[in-house]
mmJSON file of the N, C-alpha and C atoms, coordinates in Angstrom:
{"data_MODEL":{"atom_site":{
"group_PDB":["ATOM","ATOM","ATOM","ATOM","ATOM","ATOM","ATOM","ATOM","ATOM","ATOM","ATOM","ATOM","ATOM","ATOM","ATOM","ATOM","ATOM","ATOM","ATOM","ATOM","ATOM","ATOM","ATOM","ATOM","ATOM","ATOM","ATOM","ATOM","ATOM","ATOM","ATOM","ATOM","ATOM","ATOM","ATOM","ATOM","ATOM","ATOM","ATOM","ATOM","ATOM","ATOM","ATOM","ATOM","ATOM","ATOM","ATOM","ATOM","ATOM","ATOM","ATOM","ATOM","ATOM","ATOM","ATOM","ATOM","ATOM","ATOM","ATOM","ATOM","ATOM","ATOM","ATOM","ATOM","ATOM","ATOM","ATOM","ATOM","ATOM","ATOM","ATOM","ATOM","ATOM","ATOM","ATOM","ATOM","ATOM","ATOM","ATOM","ATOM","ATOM","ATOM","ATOM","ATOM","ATOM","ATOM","ATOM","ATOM","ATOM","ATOM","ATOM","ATOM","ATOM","ATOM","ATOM","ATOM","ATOM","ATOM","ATOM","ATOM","ATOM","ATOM","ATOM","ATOM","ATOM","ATOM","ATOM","ATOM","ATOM","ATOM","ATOM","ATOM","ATOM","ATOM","ATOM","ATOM","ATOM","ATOM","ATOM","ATOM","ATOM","ATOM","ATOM","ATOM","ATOM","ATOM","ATOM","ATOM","ATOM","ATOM","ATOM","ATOM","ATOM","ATOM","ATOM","ATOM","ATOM","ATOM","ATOM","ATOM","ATOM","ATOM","ATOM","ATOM","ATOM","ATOM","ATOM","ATOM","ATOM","ATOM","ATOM","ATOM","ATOM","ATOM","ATOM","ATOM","ATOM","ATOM","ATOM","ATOM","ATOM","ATOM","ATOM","ATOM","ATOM","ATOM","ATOM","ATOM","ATOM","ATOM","ATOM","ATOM","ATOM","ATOM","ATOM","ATOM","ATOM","ATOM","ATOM","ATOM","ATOM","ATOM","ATOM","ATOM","ATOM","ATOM","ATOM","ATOM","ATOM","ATOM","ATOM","ATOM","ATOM","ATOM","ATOM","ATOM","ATOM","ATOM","ATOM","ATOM","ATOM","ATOM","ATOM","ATOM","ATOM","ATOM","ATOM","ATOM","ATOM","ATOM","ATOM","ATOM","ATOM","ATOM","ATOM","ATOM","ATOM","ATOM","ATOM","ATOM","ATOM","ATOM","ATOM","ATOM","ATOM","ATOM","ATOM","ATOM","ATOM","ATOM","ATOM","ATOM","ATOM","ATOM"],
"id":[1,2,3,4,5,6,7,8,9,10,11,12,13,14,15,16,17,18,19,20,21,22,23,24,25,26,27,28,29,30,31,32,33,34,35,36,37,38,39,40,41,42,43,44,45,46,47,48,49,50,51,52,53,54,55,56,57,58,59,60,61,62,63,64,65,66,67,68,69,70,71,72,73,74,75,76,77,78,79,80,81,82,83,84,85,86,87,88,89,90,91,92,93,94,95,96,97,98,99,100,101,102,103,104,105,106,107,108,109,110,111,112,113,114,115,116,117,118,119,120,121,122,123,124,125,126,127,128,129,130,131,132,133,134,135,136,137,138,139,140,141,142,143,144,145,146,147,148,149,150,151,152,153,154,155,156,157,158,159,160,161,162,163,164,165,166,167,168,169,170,171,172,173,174,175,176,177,178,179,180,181,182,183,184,185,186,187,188,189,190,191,192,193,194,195,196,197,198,199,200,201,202,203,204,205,206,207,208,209,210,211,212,213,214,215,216,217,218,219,220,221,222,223,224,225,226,227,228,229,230,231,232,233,234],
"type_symbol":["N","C","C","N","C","C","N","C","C","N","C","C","N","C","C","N","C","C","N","C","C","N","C","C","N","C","C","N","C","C","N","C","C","N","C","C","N","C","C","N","C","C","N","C","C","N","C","C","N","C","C","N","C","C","N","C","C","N","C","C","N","C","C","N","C","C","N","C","C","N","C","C","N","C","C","N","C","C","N","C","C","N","C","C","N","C","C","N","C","C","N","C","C","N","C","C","N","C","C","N","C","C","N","C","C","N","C","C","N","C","C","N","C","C","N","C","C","N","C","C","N","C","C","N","C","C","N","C","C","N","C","C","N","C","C","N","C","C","N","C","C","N","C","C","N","C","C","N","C","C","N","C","C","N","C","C","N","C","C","N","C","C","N","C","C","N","C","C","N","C","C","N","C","C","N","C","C","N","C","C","N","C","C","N","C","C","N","C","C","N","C","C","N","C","C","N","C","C","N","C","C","N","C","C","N","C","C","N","C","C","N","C","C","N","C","C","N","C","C","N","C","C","N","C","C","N","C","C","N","C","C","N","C","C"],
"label_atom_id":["N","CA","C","N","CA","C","N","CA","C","N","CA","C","N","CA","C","N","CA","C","N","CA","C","N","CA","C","N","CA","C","N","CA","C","N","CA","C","N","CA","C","N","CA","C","N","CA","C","N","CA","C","N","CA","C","N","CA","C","N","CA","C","N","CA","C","N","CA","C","N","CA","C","N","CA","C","N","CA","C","N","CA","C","N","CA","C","N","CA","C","N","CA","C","N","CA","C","N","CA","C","N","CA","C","N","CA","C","N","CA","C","N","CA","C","N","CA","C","N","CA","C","N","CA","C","N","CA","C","N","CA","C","N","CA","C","N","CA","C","N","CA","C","N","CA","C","N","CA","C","N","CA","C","N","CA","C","N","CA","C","N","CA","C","N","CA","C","N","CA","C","N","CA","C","N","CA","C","N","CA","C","N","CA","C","N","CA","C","N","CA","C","N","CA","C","N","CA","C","N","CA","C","N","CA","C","N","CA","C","N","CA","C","N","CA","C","N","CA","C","N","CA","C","N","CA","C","N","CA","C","N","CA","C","N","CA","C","N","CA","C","N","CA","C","N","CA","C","N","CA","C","N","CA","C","N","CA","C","N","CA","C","N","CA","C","N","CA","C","N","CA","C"],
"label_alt_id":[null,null,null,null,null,null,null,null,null,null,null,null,null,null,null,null,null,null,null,null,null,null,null,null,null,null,null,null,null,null,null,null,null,null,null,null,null,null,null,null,null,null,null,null,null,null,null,null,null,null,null,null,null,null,null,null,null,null,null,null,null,null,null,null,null,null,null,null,null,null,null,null,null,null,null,null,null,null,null,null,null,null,null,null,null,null,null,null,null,null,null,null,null,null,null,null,null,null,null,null,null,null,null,null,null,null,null,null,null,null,null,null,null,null,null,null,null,null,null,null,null,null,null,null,null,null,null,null,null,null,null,null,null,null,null,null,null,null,null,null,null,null,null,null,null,null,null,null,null,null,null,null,null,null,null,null,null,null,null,null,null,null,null,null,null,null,null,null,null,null,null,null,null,null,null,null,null,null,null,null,null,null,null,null,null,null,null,null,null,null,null,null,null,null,null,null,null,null,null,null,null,null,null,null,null,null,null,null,null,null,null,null,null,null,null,null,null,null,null,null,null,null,null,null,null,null,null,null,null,null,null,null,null,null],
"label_comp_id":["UNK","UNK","UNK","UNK","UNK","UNK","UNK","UNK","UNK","UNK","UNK","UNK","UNK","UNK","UNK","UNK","UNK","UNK","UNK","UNK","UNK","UNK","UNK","UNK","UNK","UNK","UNK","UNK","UNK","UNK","UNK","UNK","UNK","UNK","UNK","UNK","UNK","UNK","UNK","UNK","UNK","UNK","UNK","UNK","UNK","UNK","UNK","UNK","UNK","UNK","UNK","UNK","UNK","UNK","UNK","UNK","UNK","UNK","UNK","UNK","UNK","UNK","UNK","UNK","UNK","UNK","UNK","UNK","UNK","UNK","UNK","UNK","UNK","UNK","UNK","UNK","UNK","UNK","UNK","UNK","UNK","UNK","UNK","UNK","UNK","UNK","UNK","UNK","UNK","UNK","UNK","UNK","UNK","UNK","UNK","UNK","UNK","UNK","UNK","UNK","UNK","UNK","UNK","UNK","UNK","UNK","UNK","UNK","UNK","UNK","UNK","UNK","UNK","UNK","UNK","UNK","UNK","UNK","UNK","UNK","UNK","UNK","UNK","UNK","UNK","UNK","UNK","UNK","UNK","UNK","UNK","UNK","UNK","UNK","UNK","UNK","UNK","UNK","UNK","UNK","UNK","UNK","UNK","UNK","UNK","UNK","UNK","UNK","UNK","UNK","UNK","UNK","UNK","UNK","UNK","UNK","UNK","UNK","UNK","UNK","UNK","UNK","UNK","UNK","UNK","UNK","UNK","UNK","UNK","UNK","UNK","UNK","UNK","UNK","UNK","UNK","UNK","UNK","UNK","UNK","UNK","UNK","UNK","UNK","UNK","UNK","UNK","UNK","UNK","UNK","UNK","UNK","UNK","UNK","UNK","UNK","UNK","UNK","UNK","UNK","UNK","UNK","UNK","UNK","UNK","UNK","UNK","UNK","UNK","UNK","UNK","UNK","UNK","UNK","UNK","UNK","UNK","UNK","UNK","UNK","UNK","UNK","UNK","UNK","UNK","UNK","UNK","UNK","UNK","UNK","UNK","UNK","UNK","UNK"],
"label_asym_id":["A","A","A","A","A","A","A","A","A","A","A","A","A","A","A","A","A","A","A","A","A","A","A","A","A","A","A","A","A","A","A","A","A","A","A","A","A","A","A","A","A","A","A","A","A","A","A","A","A","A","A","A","A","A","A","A","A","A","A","A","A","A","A","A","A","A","A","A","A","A","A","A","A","A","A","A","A","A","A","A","A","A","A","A","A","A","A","A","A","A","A","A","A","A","A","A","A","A","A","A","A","A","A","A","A","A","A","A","A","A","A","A","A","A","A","A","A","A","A","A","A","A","A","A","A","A","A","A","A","A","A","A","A","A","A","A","A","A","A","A","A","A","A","A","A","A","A","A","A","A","A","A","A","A","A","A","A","A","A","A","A","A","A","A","A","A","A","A","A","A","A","A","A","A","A","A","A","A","A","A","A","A","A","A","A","A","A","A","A","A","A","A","A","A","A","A","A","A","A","A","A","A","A","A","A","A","A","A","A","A","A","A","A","A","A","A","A","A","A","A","A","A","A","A","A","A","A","A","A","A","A","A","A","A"],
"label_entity_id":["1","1","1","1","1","1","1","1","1","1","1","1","1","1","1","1","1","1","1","1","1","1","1","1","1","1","1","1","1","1","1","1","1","1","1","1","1","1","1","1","1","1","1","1","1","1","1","1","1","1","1","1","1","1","1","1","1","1","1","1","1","1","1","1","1","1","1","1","1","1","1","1","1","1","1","1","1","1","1","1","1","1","1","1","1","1","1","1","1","1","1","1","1","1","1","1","1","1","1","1","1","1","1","1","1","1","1","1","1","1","1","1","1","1","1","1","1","1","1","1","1","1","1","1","1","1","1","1","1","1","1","1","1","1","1","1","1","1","1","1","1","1","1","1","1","1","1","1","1","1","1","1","1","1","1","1","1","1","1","1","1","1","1","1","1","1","1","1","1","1","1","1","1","1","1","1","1","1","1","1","1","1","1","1","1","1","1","1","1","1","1","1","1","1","1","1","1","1","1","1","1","1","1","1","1","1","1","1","1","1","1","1","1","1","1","1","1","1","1","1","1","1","1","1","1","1","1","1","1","1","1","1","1","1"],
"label_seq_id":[1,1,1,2,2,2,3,3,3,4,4,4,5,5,5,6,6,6,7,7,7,8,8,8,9,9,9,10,10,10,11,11,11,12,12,12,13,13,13,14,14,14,15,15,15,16,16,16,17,17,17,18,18,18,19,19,19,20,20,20,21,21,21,22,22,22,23,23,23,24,24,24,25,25,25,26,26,26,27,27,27,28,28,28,29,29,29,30,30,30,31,31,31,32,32,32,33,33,33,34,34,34,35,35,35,36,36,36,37,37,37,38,38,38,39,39,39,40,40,40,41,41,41,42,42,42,43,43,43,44,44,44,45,45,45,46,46,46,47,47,47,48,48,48,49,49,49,50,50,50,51,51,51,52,52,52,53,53,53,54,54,54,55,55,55,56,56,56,57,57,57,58,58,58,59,59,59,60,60,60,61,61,61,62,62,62,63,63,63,64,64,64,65,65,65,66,66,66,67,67,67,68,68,68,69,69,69,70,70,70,71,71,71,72,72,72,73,73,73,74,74,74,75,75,75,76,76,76,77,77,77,78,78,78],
"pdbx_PDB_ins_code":[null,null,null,null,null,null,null,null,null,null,null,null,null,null,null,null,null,null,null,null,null,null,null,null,null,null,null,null,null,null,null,null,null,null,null,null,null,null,null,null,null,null,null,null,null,null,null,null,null,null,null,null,null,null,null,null,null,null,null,null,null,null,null,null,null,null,null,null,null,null,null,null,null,null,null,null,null,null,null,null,null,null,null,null,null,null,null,null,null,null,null,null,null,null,null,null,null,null,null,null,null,null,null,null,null,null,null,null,null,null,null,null,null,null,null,null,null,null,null,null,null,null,null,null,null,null,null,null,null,null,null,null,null,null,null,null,null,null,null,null,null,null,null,null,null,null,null,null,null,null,null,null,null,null,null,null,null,null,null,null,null,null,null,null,null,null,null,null,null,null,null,null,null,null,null,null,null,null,null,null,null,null,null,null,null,null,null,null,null,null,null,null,null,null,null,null,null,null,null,null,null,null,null,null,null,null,null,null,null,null,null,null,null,null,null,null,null,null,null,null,null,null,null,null,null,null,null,null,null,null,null,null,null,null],
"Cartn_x":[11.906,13.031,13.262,12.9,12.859,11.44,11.939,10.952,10.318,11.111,10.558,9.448,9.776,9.206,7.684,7.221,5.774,5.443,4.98,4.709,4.019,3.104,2.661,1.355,0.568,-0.571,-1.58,-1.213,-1.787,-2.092,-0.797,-0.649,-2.02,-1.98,-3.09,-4.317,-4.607,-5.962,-7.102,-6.929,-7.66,-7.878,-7.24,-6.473,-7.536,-7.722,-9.055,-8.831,-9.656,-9.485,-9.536,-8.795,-8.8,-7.624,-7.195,-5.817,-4.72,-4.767,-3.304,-3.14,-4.358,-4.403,-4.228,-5.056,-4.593,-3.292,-2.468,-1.552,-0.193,-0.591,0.399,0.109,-1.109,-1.42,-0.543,-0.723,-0.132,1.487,1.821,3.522,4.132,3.192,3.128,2.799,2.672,2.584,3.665,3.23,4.891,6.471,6.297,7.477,7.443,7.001,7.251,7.179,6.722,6.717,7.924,8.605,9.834,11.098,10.623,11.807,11.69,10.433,10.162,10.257,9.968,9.88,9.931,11.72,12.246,12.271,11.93,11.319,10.146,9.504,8.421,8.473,8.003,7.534,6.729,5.99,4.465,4.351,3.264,2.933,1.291,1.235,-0.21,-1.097,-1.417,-2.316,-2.946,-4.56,-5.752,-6.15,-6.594,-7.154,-8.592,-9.209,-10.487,-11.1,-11.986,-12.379,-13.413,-13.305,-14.626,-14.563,-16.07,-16.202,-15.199,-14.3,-13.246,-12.622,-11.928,-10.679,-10.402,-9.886,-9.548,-9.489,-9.612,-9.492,-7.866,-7.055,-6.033,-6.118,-5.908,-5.476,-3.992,-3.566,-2.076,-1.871,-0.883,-0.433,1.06,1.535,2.889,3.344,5.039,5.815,6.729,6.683,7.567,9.223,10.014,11.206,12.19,11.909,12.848,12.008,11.093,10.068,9.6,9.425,8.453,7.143,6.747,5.274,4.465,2.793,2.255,1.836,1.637,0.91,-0.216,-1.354,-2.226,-2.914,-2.811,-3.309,-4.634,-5.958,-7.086,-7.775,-8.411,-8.99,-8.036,-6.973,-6.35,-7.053,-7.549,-7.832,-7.077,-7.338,-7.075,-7.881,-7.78,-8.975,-8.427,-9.14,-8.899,-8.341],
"Cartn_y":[-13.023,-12.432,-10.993,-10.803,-9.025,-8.281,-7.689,-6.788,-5.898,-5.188,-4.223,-4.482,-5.793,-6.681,-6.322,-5.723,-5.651,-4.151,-3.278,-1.772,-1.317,0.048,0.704,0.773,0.151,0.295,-0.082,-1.337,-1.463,-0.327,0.89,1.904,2.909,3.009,3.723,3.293,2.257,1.67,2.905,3.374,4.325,5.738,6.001,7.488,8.184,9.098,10.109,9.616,9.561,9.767,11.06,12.061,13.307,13.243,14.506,14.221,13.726,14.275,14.207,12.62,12.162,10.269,9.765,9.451,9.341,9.511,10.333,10.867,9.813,9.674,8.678,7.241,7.252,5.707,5.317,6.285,5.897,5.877,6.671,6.864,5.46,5.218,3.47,2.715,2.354,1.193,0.991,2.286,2.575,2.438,2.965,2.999,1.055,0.326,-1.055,-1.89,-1.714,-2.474,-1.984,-0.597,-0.151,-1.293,-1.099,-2.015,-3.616,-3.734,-4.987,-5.929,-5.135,-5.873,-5.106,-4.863,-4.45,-4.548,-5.082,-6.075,-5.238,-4.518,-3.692,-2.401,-1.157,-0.132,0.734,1.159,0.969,2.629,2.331,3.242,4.334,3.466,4.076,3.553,4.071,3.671,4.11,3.334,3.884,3.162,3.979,3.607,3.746,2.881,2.902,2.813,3.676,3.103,2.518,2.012,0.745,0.795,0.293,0.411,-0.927,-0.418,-1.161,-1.792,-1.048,-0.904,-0.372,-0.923,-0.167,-0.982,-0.783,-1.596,-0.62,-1.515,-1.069,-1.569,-0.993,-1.11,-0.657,-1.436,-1.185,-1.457,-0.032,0.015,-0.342,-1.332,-1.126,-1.492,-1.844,-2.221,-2.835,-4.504,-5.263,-4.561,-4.305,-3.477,-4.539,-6.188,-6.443,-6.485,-7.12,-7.524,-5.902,-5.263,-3.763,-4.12,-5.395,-5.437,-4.507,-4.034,-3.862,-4.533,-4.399,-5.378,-4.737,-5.281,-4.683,-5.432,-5.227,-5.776,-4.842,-5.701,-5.005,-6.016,-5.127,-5.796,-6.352,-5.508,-5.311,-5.322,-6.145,-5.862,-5.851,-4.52,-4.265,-4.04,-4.958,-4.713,-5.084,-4.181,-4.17,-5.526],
"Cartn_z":[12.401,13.077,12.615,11.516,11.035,11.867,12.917,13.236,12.794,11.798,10.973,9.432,9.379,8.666,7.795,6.983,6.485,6.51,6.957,6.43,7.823,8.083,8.93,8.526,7.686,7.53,8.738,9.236,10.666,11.829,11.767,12.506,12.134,10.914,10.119,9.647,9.998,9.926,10.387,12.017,12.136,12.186,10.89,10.831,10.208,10.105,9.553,8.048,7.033,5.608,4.992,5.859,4.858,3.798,3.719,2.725,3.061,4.773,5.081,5.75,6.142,6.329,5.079,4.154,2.589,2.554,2.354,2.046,2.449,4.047,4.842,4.454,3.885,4.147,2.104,1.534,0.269,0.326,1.527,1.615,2.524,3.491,4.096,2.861,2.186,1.211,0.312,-0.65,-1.833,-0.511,0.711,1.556,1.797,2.201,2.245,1.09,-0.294,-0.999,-2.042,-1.781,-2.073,-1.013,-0.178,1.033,0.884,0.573,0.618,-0.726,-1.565,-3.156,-4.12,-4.295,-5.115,-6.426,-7.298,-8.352,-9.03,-8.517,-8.838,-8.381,-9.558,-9.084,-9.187,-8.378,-7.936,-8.704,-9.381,-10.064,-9.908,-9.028,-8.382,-7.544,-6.287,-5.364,-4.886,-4.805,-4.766,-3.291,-2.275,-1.337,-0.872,-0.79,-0.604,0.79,1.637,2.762,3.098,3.927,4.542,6.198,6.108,7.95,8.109,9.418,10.188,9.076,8.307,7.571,6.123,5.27,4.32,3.013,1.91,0.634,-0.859,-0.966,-1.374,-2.849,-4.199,-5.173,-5.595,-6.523,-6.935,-8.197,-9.075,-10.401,-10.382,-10.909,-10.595,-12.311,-12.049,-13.14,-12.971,-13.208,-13.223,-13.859,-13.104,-13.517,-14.515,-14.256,-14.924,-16.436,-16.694,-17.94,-18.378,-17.418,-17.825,-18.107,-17.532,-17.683,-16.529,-17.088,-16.189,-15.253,-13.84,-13.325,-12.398,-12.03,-10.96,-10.256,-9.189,-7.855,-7.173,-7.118,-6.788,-5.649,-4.902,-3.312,-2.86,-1.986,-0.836,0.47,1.176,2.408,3.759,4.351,5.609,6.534,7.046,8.3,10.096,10.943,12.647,12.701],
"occupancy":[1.0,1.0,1.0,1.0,1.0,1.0,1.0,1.0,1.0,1.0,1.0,1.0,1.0,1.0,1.0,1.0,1.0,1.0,1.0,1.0,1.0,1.0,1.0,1.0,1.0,1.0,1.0,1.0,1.0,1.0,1.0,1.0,1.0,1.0,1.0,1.0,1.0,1.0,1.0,1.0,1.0,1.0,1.0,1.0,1.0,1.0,1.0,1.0,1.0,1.0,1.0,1.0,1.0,1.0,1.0,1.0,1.0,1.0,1.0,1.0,1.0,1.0,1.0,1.0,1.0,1.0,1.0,1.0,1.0,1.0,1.0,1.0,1.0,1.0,1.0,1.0,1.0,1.0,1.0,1.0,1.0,1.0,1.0,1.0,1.0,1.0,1.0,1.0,1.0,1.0,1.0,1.0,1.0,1.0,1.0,1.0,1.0,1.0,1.0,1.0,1.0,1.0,1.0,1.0,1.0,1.0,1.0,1.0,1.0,1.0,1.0,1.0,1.0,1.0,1.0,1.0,1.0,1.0,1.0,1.0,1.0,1.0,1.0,1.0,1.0,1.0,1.0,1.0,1.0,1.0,1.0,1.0,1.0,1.0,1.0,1.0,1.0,1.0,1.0,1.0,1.0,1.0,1.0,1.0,1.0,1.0,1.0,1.0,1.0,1.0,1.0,1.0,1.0,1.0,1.0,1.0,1.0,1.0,1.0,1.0,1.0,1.0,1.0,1.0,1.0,1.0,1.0,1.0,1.0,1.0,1.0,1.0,1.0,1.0,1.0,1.0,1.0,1.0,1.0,1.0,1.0,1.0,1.0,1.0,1.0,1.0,1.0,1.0,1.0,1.0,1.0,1.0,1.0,1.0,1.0,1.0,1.0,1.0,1.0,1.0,1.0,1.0,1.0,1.0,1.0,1.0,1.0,1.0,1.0,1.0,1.0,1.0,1.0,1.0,1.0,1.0,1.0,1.0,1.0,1.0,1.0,1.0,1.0,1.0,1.0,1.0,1.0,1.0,1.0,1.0,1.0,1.0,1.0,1.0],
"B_iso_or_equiv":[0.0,0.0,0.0,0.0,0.0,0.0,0.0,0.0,0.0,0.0,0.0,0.0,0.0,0.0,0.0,0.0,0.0,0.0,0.0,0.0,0.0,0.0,0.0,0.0,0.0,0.0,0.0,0.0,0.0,0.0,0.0,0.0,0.0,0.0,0.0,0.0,0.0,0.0,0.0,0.0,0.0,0.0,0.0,0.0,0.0,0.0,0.0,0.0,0.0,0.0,0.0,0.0,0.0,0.0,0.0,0.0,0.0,0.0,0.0,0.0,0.0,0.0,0.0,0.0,0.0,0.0,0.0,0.0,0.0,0.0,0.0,0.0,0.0,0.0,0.0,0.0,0.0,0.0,0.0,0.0,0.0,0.0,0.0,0.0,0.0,0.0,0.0,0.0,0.0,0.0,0.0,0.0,0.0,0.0,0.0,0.0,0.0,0.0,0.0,0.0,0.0,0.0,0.0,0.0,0.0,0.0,0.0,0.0,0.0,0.0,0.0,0.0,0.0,0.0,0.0,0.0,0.0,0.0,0.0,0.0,0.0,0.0,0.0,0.0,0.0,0.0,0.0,0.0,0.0,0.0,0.0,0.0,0.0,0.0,0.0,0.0,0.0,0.0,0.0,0.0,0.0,0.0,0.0,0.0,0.0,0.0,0.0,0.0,0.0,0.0,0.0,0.0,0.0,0.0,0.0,0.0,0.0,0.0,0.0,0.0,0.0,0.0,0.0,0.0,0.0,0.0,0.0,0.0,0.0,0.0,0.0,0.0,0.0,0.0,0.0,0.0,0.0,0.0,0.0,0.0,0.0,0.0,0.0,0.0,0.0,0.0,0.0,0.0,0.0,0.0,0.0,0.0,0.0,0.0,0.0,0.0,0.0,0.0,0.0,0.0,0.0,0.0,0.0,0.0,0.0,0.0,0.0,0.0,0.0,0.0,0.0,0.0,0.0,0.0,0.0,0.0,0.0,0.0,0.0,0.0,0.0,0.0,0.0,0.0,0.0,0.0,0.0,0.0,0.0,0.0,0.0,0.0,0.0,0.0],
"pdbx_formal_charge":[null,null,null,null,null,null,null,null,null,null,null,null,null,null,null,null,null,null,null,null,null,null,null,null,null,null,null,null,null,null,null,null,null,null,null,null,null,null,null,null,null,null,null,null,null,null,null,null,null,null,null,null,null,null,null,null,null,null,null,null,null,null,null,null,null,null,null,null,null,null,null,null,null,null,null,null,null,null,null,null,null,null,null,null,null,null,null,null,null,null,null,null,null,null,null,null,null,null,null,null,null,null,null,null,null,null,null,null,null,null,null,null,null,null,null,null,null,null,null,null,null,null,null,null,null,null,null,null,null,null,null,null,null,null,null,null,null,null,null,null,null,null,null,null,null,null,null,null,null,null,null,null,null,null,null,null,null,null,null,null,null,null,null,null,null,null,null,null,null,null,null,null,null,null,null,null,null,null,null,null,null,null,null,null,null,null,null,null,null,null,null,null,null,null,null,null,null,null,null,null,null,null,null,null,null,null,null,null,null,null,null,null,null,null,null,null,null,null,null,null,null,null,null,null,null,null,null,null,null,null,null,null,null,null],
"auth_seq_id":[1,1,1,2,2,2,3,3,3,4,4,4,5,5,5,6,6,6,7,7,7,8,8,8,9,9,9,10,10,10,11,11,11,12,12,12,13,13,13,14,14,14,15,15,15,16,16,16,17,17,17,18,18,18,19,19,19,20,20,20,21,21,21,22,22,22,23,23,23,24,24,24,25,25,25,26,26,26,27,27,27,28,28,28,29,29,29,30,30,30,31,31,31,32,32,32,33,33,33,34,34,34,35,35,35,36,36,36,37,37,37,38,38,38,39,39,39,40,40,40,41,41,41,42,42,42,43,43,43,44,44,44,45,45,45,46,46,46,47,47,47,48,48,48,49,49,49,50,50,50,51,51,51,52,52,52,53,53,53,54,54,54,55,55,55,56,56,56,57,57,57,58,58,58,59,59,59,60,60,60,61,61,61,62,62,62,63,63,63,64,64,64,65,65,65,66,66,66,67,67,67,68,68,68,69,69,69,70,70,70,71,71,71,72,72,72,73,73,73,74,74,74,75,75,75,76,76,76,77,77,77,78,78,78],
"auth_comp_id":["UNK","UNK","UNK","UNK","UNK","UNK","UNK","UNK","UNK","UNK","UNK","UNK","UNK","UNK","UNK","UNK","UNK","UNK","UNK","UNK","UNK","UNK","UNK","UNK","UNK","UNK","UNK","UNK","UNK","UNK","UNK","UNK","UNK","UNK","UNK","UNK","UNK","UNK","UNK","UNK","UNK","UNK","UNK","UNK","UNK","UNK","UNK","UNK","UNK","UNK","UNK","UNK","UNK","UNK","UNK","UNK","UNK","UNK","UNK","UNK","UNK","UNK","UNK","UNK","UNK","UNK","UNK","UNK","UNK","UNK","UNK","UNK","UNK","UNK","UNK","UNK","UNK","UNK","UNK","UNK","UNK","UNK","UNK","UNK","UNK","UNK","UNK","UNK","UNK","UNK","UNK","UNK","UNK","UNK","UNK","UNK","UNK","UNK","UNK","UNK","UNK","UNK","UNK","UNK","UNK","UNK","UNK","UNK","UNK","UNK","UNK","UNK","UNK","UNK","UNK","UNK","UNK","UNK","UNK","UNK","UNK","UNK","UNK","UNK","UNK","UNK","UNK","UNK","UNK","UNK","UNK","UNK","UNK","UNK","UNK","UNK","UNK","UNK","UNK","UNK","UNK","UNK","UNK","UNK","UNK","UNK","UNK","UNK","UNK","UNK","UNK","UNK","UNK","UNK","UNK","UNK","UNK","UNK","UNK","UNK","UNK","UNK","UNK","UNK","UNK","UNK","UNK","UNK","UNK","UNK","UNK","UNK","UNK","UNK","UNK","UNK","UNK","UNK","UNK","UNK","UNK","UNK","UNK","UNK","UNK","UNK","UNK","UNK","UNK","UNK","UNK","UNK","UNK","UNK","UNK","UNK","UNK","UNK","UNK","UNK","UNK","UNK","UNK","UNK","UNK","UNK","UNK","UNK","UNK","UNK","UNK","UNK","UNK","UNK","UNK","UNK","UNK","UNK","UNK","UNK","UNK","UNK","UNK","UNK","UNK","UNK","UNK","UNK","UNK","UNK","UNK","UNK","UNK","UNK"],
"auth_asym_id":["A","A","A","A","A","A","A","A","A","A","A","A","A","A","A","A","A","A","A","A","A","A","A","A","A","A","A","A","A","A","A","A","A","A","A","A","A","A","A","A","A","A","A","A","A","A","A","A","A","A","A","A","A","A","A","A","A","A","A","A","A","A","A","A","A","A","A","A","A","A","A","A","A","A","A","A","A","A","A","A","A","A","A","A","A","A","A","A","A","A","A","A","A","A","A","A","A","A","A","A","A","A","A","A","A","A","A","A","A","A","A","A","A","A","A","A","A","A","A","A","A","A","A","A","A","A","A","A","A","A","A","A","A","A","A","A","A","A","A","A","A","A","A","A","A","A","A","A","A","A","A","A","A","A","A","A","A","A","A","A","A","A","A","A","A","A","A","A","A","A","A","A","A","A","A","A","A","A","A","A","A","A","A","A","A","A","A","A","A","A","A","A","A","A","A","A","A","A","A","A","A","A","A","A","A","A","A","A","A","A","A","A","A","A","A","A","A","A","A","A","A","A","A","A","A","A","A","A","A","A","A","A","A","A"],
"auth_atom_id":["N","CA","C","N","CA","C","N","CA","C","N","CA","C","N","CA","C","N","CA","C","N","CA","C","N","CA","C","N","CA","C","N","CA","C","N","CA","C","N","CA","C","N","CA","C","N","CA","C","N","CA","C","N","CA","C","N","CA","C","N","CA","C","N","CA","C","N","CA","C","N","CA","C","N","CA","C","N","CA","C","N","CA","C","N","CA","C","N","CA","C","N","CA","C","N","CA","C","N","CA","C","N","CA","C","N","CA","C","N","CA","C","N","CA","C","N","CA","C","N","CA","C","N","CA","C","N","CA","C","N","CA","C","N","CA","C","N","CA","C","N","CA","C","N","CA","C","N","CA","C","N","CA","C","N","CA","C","N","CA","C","N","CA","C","N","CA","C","N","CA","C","N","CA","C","N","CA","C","N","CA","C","N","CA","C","N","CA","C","N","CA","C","N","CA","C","N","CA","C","N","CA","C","N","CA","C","N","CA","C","N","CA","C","N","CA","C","N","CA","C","N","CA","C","N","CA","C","N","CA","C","N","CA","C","N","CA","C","N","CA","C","N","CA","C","N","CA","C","N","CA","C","N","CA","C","N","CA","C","N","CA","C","N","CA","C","N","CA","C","N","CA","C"],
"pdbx_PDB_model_num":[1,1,1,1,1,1,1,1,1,1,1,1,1,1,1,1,1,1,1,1,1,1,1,1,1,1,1,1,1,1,1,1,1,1,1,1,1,1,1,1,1,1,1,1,1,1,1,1,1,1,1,1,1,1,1,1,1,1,1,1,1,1,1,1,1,1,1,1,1,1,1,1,1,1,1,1,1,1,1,1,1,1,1,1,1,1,1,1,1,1,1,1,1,1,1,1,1,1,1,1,1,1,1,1,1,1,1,1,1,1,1,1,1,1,1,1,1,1,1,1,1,1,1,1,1,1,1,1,1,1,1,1,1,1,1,1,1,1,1,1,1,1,1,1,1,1,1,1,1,1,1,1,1,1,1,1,1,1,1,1,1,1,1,1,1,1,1,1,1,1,1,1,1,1,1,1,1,1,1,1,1,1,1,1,1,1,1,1,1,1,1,1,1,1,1,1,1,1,1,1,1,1,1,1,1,1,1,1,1,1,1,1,1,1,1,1,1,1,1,1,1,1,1,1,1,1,1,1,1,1,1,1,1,1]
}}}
């Protein structure tokens, strides 16, 4: 029932990988997992590309514990 629900990475799946695609595709992620899961904050993201889609890594920090945490092979794909 939340339409807005999950991030814009789908939008950007086929966006050039120069800086300024990069750029959006790191501001779509930190922008939904800021809205979405407050609990953590994301301390770095690495985007990787691949034919018909994309591979996402994530640095974050559990805000209540202050642990690190990281999340590797993100897939996005068509």
């Amino acid at each position: 029932m939340r339409r807005d629900y999950g991030s814009r990475l789908f939008e950007l799946i086929d966006s050039a990988m120069n800086k300024s695609g990069v750029m959006d595709i790191y501001a779509a992620t930190v922008e939904a997992l800021a809205k979405w899961e407050p609990r953590i904050s994301i301390t770095k993201v690495n985007v990787i590309p691949g034919v018909g889609g994309m591979t996402i890594d994530l640095s974050a920090v559990d805000k209540e514990t202050g642990n690190n945490l990281t999340i590797t092979g993100i897939q996005i794909a068509r």
